[in-house]
C-alpha positions as CSV (number, residue, x, y, z in Angstrom):
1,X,85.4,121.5,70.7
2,X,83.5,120.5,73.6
3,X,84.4,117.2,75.1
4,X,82.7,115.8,78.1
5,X,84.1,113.6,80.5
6,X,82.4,110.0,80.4
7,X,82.0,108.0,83.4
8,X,83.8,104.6,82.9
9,X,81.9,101.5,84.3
10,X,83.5,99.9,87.4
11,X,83.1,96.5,86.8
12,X,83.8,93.9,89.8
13,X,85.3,90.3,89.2
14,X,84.4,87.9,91.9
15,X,88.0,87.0,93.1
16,X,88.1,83.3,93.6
17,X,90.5,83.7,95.8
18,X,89.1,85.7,98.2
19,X,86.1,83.8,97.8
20,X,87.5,80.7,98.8
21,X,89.7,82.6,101.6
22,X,86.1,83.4,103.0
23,X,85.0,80.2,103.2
24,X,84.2,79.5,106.9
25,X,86.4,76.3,108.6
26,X,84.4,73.2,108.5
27,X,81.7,74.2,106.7
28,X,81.3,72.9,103.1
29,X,80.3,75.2,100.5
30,X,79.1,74.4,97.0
31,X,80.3,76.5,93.8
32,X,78.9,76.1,90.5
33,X,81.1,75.7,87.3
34,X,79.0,78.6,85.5
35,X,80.4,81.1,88.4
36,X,84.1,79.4,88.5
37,X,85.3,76.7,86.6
38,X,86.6,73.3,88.8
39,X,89.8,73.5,87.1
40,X,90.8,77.2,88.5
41,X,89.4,76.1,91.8
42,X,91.8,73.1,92.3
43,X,94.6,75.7,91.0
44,X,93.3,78.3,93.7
45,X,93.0,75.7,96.2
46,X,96.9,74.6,95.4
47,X,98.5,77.7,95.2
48,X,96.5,78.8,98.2
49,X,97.8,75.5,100.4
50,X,101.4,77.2,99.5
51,X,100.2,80.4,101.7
52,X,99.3,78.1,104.6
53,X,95.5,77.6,103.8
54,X,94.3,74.2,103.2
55,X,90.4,73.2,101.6
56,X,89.1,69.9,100.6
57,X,87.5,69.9,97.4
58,X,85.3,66.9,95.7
59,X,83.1,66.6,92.1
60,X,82.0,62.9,93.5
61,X,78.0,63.4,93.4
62,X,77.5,66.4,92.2
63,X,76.8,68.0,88.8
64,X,78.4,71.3,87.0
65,X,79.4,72.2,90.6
66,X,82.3,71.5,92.8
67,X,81.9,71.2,97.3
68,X,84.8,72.6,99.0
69,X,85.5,72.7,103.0
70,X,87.7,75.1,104.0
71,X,90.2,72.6,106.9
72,X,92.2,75.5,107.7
């Protein structure tokens, strides 16, 4: 029996998070729903305020995307 090793396929999530921990201080970025929905955003954005970081977030205007500024 001759059994071959099969390389596995490293697939990378984006990491919302992270993403949002990248964001640069005052400078608003826009992220569209089809890469992360609005919903998990907010949640990032609130559990990410608990760990000292603090964004502004806002739909108003825009379609399928949400603009968030990264305050601190």
């Amino acid at each position: 029996m001759n059994q071959e090793a099969i390389k596995a396929k490293i697939i990378s999530k984006p990491s919302l998070a992270e993403t949002l921990r990248s964001l640069t201080i005052g400078k608003p970025s826009t992220i569209k729903s089809n890469q992360f929905k609005t919903n998990s955003v907010r949640n990032t954005i609130s559990r990410l305020k608990k760990k000292g970081f603090d964004f502004d977030a806002t739909e108003e205007g825009l379609v399928d995307e949400i603009r968030v500024t990264r305050l601190k």
